[in-house]
Jmol script that loads the backbone (N, CA, C; Angstrom):
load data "model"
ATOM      1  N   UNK A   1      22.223 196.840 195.127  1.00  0.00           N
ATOM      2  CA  UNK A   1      23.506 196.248 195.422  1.00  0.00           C
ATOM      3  C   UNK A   1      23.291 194.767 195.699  1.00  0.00           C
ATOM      4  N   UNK A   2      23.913 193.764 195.023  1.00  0.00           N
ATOM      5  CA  UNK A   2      24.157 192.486 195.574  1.00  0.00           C
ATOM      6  C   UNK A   2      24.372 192.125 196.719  1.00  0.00           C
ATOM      7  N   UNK A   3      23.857 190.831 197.095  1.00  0.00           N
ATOM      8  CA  UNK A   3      24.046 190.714 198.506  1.00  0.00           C
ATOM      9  C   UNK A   3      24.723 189.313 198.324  1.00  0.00           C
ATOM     10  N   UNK A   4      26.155 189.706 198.269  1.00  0.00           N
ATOM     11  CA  UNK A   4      27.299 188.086 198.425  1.00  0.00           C
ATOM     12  C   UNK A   4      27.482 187.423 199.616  1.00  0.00           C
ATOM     13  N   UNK A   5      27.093 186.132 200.171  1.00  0.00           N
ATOM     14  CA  UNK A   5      27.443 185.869 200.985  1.00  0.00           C
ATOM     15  C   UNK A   5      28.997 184.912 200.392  1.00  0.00           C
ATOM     16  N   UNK A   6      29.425 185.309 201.602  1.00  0.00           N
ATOM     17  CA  UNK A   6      30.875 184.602 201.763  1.00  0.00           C
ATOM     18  C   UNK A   6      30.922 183.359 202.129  1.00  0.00           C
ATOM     19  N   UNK A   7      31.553 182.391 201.044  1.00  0.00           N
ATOM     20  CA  UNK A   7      31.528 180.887 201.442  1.00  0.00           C
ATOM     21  C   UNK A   7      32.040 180.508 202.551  1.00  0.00           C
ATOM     22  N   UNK A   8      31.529 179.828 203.410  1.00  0.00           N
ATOM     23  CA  UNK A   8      31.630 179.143 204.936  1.00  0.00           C
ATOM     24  C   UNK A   8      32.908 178.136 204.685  1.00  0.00           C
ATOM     25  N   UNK A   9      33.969 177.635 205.317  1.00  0.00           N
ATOM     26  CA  UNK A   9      34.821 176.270 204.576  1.00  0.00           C
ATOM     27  C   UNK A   9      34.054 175.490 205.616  1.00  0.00           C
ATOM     28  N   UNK A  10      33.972 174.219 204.970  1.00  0.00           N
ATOM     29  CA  UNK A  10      33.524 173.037 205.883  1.00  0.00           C
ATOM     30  C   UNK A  10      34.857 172.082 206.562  1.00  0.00           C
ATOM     31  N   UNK A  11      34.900 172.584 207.600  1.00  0.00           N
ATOM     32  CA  UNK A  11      36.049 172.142 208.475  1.00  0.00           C
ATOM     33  C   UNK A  11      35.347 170.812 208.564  1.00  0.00           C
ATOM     34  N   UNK A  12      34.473 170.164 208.713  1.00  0.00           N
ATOM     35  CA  UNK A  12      33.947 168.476 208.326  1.00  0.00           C
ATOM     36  C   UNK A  12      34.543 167.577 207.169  1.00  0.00           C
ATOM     37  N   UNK A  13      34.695 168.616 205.749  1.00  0.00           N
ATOM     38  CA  UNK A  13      35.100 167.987 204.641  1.00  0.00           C
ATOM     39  C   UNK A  13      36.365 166.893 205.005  1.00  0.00           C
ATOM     40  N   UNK A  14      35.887 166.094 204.388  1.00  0.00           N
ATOM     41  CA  UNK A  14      37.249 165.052 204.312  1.00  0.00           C
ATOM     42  C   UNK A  14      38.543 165.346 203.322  1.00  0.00           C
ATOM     43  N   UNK A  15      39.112 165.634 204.024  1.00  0.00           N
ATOM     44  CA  UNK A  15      40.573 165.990 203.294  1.00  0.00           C
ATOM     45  C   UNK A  15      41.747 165.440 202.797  1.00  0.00           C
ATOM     46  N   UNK A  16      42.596 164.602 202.354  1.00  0.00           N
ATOM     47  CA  UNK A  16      44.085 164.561 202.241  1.00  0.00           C
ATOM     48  C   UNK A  16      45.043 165.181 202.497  1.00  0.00           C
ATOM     49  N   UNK A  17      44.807 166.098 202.402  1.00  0.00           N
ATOM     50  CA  UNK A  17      45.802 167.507 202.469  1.00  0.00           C
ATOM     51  C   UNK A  17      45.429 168.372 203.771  1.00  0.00           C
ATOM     52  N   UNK A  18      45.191 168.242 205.108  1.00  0.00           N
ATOM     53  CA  UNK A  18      44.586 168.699 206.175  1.00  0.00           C
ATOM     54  C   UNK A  18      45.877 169.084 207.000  1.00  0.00           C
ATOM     55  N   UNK A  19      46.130 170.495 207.049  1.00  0.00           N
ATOM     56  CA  UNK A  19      47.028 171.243 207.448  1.00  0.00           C
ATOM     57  C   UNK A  19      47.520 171.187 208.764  1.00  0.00           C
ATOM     58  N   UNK A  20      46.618 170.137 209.574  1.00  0.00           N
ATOM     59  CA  UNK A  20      46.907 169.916 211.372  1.00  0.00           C
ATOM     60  C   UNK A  20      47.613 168.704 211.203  1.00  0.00           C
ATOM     61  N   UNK A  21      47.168 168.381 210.319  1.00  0.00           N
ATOM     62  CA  UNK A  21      48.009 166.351 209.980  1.00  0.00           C
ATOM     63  C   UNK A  21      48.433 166.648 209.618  1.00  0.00           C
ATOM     64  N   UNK A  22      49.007 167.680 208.288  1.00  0.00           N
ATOM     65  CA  UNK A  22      50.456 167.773 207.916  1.00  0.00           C
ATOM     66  C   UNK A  22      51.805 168.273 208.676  1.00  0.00           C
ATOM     67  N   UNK A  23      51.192 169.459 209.677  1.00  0.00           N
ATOM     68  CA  UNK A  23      52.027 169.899 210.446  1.00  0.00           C
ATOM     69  C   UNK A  23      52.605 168.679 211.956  1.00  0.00           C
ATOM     70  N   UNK A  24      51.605 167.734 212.085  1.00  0.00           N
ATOM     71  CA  UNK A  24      51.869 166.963 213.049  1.00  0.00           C
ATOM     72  C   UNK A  24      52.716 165.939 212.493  1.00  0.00           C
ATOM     73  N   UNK A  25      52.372 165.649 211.426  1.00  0.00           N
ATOM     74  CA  UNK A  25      53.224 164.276 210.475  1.00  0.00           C
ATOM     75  C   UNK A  25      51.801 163.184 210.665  1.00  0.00           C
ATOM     76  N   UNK A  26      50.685 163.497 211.173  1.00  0.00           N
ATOM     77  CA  UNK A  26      49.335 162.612 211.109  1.00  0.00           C
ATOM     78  C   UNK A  26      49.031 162.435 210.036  1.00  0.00           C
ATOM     79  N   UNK A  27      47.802 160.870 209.810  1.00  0.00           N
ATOM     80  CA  UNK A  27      47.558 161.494 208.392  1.00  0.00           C
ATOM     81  C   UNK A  27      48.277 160.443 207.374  1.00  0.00           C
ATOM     82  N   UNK A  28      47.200 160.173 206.181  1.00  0.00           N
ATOM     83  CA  UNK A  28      47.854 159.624 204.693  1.00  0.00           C
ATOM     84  C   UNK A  28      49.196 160.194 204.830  1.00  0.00           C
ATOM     85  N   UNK A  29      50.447 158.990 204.604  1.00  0.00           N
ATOM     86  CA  UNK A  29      51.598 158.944 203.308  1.00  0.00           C
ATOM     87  C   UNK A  29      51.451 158.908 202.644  1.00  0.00           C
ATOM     88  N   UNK A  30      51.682 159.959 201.461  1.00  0.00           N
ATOM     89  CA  UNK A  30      51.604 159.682 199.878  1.00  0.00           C
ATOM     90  C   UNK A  30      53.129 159.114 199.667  1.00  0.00           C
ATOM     91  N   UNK A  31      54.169 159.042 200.485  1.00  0.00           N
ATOM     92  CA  UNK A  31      55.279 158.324 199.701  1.00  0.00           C
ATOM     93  C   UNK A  31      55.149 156.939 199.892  1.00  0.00           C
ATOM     94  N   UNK A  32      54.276 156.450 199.473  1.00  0.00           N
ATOM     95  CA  UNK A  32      54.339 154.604 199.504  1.00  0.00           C
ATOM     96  C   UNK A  32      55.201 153.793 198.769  1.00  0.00           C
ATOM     97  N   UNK A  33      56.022 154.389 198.162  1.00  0.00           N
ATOM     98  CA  UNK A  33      57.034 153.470 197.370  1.00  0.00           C
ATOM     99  C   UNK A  33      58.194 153.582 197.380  1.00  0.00           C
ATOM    100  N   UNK A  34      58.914 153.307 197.778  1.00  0.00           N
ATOM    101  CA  UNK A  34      60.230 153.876 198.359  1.00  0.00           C
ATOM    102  C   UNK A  34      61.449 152.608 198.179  1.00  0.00           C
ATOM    103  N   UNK A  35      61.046 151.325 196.876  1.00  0.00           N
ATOM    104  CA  UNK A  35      61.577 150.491 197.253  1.00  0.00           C
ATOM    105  C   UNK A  35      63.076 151.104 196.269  1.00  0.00           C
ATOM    106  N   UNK A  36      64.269 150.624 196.667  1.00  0.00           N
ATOM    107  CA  UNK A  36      65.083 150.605 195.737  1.00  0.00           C
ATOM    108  C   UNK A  36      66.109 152.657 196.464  1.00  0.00           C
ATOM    109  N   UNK A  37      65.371 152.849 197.209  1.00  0.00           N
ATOM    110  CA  UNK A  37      65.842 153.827 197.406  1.00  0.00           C
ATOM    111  C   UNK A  37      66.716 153.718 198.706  1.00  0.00           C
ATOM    112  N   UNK A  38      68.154 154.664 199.247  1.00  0.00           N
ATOM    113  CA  UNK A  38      68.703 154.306 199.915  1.00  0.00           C
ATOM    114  C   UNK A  38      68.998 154.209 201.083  1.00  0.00           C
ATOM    115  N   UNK A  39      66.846 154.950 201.550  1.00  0.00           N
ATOM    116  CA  UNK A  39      67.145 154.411 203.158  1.00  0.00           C
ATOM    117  C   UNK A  39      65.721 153.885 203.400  1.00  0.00           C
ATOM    118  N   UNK A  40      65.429 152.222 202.390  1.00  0.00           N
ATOM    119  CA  UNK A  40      64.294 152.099 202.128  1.00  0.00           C
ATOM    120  C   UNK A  40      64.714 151.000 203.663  1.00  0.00           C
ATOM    121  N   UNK A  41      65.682 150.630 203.863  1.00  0.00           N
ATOM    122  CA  UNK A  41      65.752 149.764 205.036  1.00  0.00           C
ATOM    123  C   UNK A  41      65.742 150.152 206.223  1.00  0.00           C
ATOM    124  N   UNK A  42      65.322 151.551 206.353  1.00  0.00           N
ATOM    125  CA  UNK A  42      65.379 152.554 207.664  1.00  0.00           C
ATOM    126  C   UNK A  42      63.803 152.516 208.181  1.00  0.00           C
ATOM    127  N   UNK A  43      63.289 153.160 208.676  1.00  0.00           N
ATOM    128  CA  UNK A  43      62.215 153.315 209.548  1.00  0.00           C
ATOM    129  C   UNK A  43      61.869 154.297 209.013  1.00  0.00           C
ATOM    130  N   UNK A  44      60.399 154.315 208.613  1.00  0.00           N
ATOM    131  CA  UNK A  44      60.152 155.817 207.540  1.00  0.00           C
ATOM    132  C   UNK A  44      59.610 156.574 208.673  1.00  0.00           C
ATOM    133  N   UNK A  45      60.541 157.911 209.165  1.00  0.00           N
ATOM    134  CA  UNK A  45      60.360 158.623 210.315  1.00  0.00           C
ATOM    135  C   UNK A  45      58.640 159.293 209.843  1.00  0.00           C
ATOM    136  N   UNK A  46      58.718 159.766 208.735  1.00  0.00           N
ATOM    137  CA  UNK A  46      57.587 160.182 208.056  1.00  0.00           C
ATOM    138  C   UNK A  46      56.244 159.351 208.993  1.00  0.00           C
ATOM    139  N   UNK A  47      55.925 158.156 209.396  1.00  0.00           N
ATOM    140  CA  UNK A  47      54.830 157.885 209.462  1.00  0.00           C
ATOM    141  C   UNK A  47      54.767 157.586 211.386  1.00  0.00           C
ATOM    142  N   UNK A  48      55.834 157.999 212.027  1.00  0.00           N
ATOM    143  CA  UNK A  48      55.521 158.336 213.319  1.00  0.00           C
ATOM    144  C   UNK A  48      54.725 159.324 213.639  1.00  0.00           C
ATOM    145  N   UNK A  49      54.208 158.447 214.783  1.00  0.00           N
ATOM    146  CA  UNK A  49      53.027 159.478 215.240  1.00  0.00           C
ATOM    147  C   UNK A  49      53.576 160.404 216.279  1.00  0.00           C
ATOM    148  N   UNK A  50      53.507 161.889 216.025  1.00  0.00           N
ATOM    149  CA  UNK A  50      54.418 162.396 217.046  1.00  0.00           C
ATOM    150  C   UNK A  50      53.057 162.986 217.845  1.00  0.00           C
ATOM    151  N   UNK A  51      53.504 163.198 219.131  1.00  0.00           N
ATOM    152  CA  UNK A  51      52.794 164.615 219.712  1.00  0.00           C
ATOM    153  C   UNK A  51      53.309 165.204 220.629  1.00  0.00           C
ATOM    154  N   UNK A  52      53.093 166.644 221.128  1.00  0.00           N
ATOM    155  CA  UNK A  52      53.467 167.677 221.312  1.00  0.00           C
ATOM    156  C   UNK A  52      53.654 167.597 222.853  1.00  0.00           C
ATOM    157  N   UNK A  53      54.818 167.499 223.375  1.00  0.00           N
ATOM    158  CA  UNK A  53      55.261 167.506 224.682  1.00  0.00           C
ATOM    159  C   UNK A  53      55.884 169.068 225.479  1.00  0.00           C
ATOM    160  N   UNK A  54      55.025 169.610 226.727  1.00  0.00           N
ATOM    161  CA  UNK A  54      55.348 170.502 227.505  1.00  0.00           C
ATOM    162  C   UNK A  54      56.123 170.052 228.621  1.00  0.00           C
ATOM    163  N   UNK A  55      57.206 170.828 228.693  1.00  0.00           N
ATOM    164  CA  UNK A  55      58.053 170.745 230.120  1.00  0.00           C
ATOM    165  C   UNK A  55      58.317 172.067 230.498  1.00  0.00           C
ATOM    166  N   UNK A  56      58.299 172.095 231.667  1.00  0.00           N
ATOM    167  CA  UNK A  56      59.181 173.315 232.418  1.00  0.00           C
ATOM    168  C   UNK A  56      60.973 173.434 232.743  1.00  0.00           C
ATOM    169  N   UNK A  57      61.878 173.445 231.960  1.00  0.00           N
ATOM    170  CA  UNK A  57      63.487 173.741 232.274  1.00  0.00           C
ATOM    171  C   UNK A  57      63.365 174.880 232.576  1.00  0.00           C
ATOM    172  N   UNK A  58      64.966 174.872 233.325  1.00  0.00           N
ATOM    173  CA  UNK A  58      65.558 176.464 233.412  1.00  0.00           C
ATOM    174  C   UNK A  58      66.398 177.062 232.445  1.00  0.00           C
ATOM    175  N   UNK A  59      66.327 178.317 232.658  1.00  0.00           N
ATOM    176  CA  UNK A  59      66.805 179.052 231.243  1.00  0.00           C
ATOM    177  C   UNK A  59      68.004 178.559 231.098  1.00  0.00           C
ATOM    178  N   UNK A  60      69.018 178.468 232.092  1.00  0.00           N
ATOM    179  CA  UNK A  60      70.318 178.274 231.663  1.00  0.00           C
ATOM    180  C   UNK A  60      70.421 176.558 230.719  1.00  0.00           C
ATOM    181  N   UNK A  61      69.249 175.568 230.881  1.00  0.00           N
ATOM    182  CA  UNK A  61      69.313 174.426 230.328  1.00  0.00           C
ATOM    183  C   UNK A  61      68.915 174.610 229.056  1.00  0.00           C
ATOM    184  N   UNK A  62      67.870 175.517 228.941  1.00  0.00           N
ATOM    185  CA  UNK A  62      67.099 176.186 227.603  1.00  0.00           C
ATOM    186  C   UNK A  62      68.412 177.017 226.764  1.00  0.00           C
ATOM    187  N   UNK A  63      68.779 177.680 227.160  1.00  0.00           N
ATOM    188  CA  UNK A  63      69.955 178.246 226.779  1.00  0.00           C
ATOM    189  C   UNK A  63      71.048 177.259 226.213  1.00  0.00           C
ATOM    190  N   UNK A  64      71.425 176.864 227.309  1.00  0.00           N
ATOM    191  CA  UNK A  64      72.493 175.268 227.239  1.00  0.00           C
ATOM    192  C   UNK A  64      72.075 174.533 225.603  1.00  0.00           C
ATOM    193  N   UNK A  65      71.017 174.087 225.582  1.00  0.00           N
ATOM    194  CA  UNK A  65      70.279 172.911 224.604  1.00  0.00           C
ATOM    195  C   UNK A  65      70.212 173.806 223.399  1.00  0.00           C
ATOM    196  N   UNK A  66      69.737 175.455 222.991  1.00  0.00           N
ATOM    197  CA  UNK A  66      69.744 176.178 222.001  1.00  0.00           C
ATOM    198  C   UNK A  66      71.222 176.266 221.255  1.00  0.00           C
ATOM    199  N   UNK A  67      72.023 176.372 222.083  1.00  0.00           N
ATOM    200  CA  UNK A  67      73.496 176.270 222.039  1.00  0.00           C
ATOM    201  C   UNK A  67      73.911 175.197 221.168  1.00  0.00           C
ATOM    202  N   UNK A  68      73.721 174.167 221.988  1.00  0.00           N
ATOM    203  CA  UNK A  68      74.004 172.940 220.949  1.00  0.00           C
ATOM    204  C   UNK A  68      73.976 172.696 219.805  1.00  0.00           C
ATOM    205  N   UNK A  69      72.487 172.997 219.974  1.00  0.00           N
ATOM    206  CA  UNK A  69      71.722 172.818 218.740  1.00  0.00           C
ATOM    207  C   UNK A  69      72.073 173.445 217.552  1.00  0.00           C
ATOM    208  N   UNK A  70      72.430 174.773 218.095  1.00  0.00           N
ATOM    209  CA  UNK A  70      73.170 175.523 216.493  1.00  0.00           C
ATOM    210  C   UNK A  70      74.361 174.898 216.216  1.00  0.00           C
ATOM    211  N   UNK A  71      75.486 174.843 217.380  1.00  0.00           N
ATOM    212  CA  UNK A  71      76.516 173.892 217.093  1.00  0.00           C
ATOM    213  C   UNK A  71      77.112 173.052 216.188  1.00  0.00           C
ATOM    214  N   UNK A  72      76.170 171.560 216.722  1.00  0.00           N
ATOM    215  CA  UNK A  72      75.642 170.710 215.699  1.00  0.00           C
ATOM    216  C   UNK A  72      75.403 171.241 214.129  1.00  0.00           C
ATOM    217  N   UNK A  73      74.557 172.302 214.249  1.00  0.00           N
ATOM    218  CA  UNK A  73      73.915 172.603 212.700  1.00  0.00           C
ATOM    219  C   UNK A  73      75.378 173.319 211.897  1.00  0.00           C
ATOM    220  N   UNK A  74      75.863 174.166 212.519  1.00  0.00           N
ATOM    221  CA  UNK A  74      77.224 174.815 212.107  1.00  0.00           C
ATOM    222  C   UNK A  74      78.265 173.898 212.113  1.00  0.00           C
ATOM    223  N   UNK A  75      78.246 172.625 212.297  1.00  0.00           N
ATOM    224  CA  UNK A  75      79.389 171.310 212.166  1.00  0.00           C
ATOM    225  C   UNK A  75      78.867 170.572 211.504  1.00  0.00           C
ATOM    226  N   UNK A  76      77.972 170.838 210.539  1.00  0.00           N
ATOM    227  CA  UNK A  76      77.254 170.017 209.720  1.00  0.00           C
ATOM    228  C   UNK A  76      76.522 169.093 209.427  1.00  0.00           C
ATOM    229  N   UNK A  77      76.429 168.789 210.818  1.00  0.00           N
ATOM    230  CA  UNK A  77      75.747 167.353 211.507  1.00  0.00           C
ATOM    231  C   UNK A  77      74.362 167.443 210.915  1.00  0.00           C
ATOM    232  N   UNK A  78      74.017 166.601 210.292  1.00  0.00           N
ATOM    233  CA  UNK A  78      72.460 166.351 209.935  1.00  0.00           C
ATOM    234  C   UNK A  78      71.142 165.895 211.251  1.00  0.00           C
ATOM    235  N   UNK A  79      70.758 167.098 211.925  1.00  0.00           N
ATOM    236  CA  UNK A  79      70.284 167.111 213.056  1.00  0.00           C
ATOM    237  C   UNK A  79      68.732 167.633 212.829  1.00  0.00           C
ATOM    238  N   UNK A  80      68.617 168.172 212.005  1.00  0.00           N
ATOM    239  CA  UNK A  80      67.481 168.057 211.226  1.00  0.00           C
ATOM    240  C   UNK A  80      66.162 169.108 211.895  1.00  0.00           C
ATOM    241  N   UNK A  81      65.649 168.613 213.469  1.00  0.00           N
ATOM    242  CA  UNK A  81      65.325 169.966 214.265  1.00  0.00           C
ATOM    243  C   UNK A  81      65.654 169.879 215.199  1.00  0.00           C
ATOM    244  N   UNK A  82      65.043 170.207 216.269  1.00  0.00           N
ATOM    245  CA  UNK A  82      65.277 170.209 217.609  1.00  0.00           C
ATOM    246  C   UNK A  82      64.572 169.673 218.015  1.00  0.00           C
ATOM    247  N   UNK A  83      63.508 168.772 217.722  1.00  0.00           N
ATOM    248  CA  UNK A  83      62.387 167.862 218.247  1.00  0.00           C
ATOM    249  C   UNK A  83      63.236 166.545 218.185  1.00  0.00           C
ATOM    250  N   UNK A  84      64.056 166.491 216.930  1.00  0.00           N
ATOM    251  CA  UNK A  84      64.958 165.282 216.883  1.00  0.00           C
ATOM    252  C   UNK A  84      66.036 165.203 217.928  1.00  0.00           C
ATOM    253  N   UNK A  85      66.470 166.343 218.509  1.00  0.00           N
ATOM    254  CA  UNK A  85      67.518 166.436 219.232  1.00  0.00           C
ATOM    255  C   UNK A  85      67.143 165.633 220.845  1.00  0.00           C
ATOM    256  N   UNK A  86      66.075 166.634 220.688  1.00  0.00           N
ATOM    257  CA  UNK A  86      65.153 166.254 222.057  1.00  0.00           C
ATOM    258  C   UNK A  86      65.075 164.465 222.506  1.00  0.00           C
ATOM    259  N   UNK A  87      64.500 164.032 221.693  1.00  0.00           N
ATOM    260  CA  UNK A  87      63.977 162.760 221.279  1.00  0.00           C
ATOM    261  C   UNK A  87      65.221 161.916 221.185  1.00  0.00           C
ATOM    262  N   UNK A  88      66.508 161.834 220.767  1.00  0.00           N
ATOM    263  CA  UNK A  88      67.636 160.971 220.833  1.00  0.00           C
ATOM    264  C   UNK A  88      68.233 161.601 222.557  1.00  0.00           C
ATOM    265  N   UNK A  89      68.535 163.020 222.954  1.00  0.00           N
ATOM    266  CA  UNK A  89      68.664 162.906 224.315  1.00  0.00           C
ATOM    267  C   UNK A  89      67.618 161.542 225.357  1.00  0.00           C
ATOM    268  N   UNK A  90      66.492 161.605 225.064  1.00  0.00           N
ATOM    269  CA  UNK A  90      65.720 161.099 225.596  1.00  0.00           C
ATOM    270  C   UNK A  90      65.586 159.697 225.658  1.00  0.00           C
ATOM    271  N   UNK A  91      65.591 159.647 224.557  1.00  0.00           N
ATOM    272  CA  UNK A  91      66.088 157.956 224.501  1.00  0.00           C
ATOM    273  C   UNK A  91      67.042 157.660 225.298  1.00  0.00           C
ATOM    274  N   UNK A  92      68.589 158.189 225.152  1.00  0.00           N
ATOM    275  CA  UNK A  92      69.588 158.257 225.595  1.00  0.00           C
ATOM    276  C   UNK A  92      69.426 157.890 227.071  1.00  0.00           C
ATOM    277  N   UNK A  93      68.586 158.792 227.731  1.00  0.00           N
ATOM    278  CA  UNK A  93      68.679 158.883 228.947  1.00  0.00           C
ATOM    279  C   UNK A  93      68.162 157.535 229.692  1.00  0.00           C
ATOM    280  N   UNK A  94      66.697 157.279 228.663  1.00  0.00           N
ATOM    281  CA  UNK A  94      65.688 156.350 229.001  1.00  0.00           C
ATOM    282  C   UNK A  94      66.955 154.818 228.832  1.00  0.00           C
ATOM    283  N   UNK A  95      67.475 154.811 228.122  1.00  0.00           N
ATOM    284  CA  UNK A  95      68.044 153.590 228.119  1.00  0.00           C
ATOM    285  C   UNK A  95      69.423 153.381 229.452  1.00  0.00           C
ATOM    286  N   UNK A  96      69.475 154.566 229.580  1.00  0.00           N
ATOM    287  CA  UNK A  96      70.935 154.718 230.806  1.00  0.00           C
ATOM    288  C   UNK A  96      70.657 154.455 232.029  1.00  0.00           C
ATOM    289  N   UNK A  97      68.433 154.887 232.048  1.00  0.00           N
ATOM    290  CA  UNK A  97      68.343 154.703 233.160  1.00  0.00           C
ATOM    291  C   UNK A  97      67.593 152.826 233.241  1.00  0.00           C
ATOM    292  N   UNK A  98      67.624 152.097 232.415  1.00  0.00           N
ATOM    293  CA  UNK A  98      67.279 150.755 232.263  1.00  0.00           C
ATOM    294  C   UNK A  98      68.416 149.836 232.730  1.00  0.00           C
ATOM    295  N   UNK A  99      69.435 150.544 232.727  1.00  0.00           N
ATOM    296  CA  UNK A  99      70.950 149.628 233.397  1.00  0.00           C
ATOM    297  C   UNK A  99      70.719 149.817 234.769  1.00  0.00           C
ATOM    298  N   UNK A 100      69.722 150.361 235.418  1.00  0.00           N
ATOM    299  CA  UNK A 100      69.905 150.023 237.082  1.00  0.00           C
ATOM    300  C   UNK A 100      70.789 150.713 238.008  1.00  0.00           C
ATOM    301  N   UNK A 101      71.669 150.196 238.874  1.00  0.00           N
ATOM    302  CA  UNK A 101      72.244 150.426 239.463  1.00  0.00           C
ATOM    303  C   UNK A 101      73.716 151.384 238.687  1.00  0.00           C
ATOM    304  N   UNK A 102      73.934 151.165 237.165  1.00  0.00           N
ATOM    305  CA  UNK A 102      75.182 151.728 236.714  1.00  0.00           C
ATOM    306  C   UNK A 102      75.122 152.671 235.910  1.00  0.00           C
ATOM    307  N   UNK A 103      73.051 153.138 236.323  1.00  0.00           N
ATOM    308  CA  UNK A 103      72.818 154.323 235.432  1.00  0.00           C
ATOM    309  C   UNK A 103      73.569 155.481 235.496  1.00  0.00           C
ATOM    310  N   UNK A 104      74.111 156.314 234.987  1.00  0.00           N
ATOM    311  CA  UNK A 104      74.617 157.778 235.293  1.00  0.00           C
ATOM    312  C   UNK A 104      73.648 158.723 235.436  1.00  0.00           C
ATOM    313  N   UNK A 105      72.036 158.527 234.584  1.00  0.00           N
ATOM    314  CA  UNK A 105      71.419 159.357 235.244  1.00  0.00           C
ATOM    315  C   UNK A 105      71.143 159.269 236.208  1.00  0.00           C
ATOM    316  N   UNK A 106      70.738 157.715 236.851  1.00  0.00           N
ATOM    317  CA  UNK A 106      69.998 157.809 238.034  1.00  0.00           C
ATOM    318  C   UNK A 106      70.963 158.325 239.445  1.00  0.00           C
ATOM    319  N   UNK A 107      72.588 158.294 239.244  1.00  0.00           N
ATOM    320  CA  UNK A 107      72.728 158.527 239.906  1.00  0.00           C
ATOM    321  C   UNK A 107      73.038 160.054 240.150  1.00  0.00           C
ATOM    322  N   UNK A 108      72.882 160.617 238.916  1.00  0.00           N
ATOM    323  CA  UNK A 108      72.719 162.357 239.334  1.00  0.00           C
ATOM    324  C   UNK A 108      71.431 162.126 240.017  1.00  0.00           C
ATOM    325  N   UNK A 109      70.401 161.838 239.754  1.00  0.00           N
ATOM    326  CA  UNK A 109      69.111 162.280 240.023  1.00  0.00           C
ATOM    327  C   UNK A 109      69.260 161.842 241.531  1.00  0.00           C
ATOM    328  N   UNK A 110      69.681 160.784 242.220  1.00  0.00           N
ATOM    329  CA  UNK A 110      69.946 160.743 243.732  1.00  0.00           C
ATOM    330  C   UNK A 110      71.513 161.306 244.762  1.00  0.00           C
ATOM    331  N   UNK A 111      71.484 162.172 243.666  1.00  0.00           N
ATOM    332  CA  UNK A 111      72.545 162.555 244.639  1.00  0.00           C
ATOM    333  C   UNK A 111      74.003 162.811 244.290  1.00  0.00           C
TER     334      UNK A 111
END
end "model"
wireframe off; spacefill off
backbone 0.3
color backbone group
């Protein structure tokens, strides 16, 4: 009987196509040309570097935010995932709380 050994993959190999950078958005753009197209004057979300943020909410906020989210998607709104959703709340907030004294978050957060 033959004795096959089973090829090893070399997780070292240098890749293009590397399935942790694709899923992260890390990693070569192959769309480098984009001139003439109609959101070549936008910010190519494609080459942000994202990474993976843990928080602890409560269910009813988890609940609350799932809610939306379909909402949005069932009103047709181009919302795209819920990482995007996340990320414009956040901003949102971050900039509300840069006005100081006339933030609305800051003043839930004291009281």
């Amino acid at each position: 009987m033959a004795n096959k050994k089973k090829k090893v993959p070399d997780f070292f190999e240098e890749n293009p196509f590397d399935p942790v950078n694709a899923a992260t958005g890390k990693g070569p753009s192959f769309d480098t040309d984009n001139k003439g197209s109609k959101d070549s004057g936008k910010a190519n979300k494609k080459n942000v570097e994202k990474k993976k943020a843990g928080f602890y909410i409560s269910s009813q906020l988890l609940d609350r935010f799932n809610r939306k989210f379909f909402e949005l998607k069932l009103a047709n709104i181009d919302i795209g995932n819920k990482s995007i959703l996340v990320e414009a709340a956040l901003v949102f907030a971050l900039d509300d709380m840069d006005k100081g004294k006339k933030s609305l978050v800051l003043k839930k957060l004291s009281g």
